[in-house]
C-alpha positions as CSV (number, residue, x, y, z in Angstrom):
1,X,-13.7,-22.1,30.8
2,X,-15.0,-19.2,29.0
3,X,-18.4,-19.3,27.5
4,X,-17.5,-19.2,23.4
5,X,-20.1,-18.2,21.4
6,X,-19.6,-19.4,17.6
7,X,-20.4,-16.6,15.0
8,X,-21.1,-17.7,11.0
9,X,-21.1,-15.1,8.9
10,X,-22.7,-17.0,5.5
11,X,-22.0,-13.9,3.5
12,X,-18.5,-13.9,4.5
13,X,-17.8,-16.1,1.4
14,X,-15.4,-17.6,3.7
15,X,-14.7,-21.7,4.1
16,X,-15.8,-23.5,7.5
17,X,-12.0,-23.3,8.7
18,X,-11.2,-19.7,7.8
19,X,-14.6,-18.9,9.3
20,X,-14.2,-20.4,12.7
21,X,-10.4,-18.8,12.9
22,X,-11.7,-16.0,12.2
23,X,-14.7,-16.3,14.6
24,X,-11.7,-17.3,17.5
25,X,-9.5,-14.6,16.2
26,X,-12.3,-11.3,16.4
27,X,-13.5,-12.2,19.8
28,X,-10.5,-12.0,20.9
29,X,-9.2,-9.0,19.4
30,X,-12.8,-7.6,21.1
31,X,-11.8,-8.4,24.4
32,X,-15.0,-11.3,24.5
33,X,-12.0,-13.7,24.9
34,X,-9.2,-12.5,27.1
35,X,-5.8,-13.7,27.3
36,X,-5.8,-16.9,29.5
37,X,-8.9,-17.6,29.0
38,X,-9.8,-21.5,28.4
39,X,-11.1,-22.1,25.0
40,X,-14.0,-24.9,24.5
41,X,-12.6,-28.4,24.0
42,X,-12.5,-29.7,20.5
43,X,-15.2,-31.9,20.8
44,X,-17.4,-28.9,22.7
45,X,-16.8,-26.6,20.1
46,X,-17.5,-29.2,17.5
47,X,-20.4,-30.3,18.9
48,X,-21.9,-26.4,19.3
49,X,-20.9,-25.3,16.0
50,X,-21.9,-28.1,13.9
51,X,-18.4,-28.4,12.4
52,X,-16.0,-31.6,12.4
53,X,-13.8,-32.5,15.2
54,X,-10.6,-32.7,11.9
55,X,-12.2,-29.2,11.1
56,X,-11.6,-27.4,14.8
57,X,-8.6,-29.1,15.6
58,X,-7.1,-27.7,12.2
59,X,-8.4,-24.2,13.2
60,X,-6.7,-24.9,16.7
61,X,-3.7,-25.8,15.4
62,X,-3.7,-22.6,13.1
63,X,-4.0,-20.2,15.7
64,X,-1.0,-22.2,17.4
65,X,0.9,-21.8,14.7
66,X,0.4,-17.8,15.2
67,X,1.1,-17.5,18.9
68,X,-2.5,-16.9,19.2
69,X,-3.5,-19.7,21.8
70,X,-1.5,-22.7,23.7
71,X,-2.5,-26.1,25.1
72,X,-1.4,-28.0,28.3
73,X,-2.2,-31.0,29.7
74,X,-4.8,-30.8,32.3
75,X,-6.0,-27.4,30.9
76,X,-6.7,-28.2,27.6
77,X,-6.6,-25.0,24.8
78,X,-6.4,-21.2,25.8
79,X,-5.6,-17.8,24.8
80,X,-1.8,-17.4,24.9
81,X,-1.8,-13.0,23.7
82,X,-4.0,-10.9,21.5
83,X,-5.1,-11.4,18.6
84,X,-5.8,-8.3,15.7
85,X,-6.8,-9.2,12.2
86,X,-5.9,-5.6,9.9
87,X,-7.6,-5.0,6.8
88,X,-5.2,-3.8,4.1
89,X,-7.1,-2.0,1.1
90,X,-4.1,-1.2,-1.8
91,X,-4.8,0.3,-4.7
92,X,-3.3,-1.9,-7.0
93,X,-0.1,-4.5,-7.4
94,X,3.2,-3.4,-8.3
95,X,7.0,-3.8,-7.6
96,X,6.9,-0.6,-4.9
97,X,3.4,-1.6,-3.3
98,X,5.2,-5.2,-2.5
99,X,7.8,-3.4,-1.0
100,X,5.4,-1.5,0.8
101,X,3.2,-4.7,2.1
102,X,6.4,-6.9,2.9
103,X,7.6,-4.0,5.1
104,X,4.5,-3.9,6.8
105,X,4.2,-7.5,7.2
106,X,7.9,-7.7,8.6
107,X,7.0,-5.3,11.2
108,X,3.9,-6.3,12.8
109,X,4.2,-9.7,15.1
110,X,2.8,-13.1,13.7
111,X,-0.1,-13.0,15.6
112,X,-1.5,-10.1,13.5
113,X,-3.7,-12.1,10.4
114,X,-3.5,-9.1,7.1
115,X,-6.0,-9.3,4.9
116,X,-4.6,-7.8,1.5
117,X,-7.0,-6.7,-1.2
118,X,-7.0,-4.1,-4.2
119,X,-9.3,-1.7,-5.5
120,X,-7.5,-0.6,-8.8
121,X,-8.9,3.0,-8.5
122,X,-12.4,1.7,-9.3
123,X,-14.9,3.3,-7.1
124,X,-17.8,1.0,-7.0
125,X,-14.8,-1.6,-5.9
126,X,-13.5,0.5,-3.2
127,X,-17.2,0.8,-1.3
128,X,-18.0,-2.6,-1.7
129,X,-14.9,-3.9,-0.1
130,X,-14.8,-0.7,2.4
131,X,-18.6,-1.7,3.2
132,X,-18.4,-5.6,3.5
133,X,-15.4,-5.4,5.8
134,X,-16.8,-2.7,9.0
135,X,-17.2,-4.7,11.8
136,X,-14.7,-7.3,10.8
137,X,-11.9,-6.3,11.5
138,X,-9.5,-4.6,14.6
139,X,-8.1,-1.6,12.3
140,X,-8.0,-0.8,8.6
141,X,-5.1,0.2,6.7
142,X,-6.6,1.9,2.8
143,X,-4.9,3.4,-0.1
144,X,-7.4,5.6,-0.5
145,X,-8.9,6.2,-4.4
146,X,-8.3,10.1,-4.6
147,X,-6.1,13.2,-3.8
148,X,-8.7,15.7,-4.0
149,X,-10.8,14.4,-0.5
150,X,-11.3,11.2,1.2
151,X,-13.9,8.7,0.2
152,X,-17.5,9.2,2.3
153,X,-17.2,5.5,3.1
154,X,-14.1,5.6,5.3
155,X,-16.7,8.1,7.7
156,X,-18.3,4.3,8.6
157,X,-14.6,3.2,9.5
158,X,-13.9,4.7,13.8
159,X,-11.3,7.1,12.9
160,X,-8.7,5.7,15.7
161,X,-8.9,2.7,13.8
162,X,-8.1,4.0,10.5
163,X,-4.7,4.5,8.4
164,X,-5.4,6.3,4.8
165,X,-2.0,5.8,3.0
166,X,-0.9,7.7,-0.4
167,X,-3.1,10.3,-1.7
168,X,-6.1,12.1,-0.2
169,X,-6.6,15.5,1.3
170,X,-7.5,14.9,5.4
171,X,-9.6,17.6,6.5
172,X,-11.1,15.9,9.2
173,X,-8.1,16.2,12.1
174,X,-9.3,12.9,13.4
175,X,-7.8,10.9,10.5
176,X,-4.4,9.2,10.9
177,X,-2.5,9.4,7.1
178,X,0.8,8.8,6.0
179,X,0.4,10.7,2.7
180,X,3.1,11.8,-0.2
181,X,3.1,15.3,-1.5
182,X,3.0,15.6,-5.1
183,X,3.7,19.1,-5.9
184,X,6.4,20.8,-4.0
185,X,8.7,17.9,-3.0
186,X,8.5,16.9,-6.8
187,X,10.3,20.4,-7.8
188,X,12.7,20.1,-4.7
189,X,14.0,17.0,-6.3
190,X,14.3,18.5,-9.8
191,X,16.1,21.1,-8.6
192,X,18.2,18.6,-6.8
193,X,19.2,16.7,-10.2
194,X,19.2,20.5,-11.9
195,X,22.8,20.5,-13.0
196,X,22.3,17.2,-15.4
197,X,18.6,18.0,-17.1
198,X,20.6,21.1,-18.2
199,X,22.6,18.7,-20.7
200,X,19.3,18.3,-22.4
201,X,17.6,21.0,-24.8
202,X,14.2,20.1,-23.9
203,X,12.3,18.0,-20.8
204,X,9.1,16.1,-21.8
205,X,6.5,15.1,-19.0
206,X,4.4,12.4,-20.0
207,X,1.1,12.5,-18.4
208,X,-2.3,11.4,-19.1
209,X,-4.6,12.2,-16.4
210,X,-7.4,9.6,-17.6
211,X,-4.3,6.6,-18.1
212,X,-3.2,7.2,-14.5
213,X,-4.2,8.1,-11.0
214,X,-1.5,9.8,-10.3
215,X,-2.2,13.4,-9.2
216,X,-2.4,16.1,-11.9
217,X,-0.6,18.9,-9.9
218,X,2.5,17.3,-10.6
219,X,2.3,18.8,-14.2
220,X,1.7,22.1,-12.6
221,X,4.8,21.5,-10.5
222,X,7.1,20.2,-13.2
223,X,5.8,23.4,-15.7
224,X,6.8,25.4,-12.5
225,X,10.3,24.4,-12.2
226,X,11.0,24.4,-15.9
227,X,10.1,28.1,-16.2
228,X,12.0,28.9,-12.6
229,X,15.2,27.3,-14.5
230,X,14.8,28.2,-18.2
231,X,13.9,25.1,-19.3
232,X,11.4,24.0,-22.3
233,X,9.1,22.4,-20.8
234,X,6.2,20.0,-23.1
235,X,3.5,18.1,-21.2
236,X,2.7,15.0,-23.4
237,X,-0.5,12.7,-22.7
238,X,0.7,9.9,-25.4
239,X,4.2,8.5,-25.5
240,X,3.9,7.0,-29.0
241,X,2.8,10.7,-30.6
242,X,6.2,11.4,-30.1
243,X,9.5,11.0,-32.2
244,X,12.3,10.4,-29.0
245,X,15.6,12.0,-30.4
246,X,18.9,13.6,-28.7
247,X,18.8,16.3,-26.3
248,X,15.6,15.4,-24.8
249,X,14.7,14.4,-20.9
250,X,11.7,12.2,-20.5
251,X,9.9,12.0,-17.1
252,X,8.0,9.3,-16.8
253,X,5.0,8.0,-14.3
254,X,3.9,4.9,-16.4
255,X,6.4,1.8,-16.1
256,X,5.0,1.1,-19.6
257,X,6.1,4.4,-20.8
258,X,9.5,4.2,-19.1
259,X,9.7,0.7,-20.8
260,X,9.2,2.6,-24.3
261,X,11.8,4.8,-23.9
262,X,14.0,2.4,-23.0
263,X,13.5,0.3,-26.3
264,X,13.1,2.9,-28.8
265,X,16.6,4.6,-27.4
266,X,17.9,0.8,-28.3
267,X,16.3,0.7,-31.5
268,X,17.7,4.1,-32.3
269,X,21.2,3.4,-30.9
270,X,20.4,6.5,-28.4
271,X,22.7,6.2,-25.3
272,X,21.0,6.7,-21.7
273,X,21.7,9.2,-19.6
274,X,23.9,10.9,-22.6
275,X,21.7,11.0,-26.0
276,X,18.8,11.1,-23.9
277,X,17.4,11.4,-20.2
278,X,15.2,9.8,-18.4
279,X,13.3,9.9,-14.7
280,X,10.7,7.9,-13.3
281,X,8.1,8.1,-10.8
282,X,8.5,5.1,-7.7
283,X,11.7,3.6,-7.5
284,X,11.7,-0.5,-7.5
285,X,14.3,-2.4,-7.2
286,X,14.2,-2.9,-11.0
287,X,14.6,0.4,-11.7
288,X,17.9,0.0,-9.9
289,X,20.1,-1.9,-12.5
290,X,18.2,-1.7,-15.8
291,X,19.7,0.5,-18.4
292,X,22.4,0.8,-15.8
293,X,20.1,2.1,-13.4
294,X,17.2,4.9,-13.7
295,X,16.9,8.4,-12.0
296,X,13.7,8.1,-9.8
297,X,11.6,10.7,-7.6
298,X,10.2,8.4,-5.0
299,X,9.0,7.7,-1.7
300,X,10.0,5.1,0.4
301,X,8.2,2.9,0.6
302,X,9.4,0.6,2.7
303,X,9.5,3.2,5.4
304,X,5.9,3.7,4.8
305,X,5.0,-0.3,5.5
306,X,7.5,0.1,8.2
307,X,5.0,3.3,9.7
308,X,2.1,2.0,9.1
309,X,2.6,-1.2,10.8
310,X,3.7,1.1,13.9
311,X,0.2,2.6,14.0
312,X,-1.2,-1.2,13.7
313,X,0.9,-2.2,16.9
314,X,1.0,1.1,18.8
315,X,-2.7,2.2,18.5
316,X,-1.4,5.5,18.4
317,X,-2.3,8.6,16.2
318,X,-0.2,9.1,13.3
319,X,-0.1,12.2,10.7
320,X,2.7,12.6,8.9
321,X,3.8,13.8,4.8
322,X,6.6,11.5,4.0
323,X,9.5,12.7,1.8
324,X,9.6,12.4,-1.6
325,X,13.7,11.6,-3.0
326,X,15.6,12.2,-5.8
327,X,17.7,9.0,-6.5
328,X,20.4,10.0,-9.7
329,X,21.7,6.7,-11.6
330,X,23.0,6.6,-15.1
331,X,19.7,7.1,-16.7
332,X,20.5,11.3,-16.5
């Protein structure tokens, strides 16, 4: 029987039950409890931990319910495969970051536990969660905050351990990333939908940097293209300081600006796709039948939960720049 020793962590912020299944859980992802090991009968571990017999057995019966540990008669409980508990660090909640979580969840086996959290690009956020969480967990999957470099508080995180999604610019080799390019790929699928924004006498980027996160050298990308192609080009930071009339293209990062559009070209009996243009950043599946459909530059994003939970289960070092799409629906 192997000789379980019962951690608390009282900072954890955690209840008795997810405590002791995580406890169970981490030693065995560290190798202090190996596969066929015996685990402590429920009375043992009840009796050494100070917790309720109801409260083990529940915590037994939950790592049962994840492949993580059997029982048998005569044996009594033991360690039936590995067990890896990922920490997933998003930056906030949308339609294309569920996509992107339910991928990864579909991927990875049921006895990996994901702990899902969101920073919502605020900085003192991001370190606090970063920080509480070293030590806890098998491997970390983060969005990271910024495009420009990556976070000093990831250096805490062992770098074979770590997956920085999204934005951020990798100079240390060690990292594992599955990034998206926001410059180039952005004018390679303007160029791609070339033949339709030349219907339209002017194209209109709406971009604030301070509203979003999104990376500012997609305005110098966008500018770049329009005066490649002969194209006015007008960078706007405010939606609603416009007057949206025929012959323009909007493209959009916002959903709430792409919503505006959408409703003012309504309001002003403006058709889509023919009075006036639009194309938005991250396609969702939304975005796939409203207005009858809207032009998108995306990645997937699927494919990215798909990748990521391939690092997760193959331990192995992963550096890639996924392609960024141009998707044409009615909305050009």
């Amino acid at each position: 029987m192997s000789e379980f020793q019962f951690h608390i962590d009282e900072s954890a912020g955690q209840t008795k039950l997810q405590q002791l299944v995580h406890s169970i859980t981490e030693a065995i992802s560290n190798g202090k409890l190996k596969v066929g090991e015996v685990l402590p009968s429920v009375n043992q571990l009840s009796s050494e931990s100070g917790f309720s017999r109801d409260t083990v057995f529940k915590a037994y019966n939950i790592l049962k319910k994840r492949n993580i540990i059997e029982s048998a008669p005569q044996k009594g409980y033991y360690v039936s495969s590995e067990s890896f508990k990922v920490f997933m660090l998003l930056d906030d909640f949308s339609a294309f970051k569920e996509q992107l979580y339910q991928s990864f969840r579909q991927n990875l086996p049921d006895s990996y536990s994901v702990d899902l959290l969101f920073h919502h690009y605020n900085t003192g956020v991001f370190r606090q969660l970063i920080q509480s969480s070293l030590g806890r967990y098998s491997l970390y999957v983060v969005m990271n905050i910024n495009h420009k470099n990556i976070d000093p508080i990831l250096e805490k995180i062992d770098a074979n351990k770590l997956l920085i999604l999204g934005m951020g610019n990798p100079e240390n080799s060690k990292l594992n990333y599955l990034l998206q390019d926001f410059g180039k790929s952005v004018q390679e699928c303007l160029a791609e939908g070339l033949e339709q924004l030349r219907k339209y006498d002017e194209l209109i980027f709406v971009y604030e940097e301070k509203s979003t996160a999104h990376p500012v050298e997609t305005v110098s990308a966008v500018r770049s293209f329009c005066k490649k192609n002969q194209i006015q080009f007008r960078n706007s930071k405010q939606l609603n300081q416009l007057e949206i009339k025929k012959g323009q293209v909007y493209f959009v990062i916002r959903d709430s600006d792409l919503v505006q559009v959408i409703n003012t070209c309504r309001t002003k009996q403006l058709t889509l796709g023919i009075d006036v243009g639009v194309i938005s950043y991250n396609d969702t599946p939304m975005k796939q039948i409203v207005g009858g459909g809207i032009s998108v530059i995306s990645t997937n994003f699927e494919k990215m939960g798909e990748l990521a939970a391939g690092f997760v289960k193959n331990k192995q070092k992963i550096r890639e720049i996924l392609p960024t799409k141009f998707i044409q629906r009615e909305s050009l």
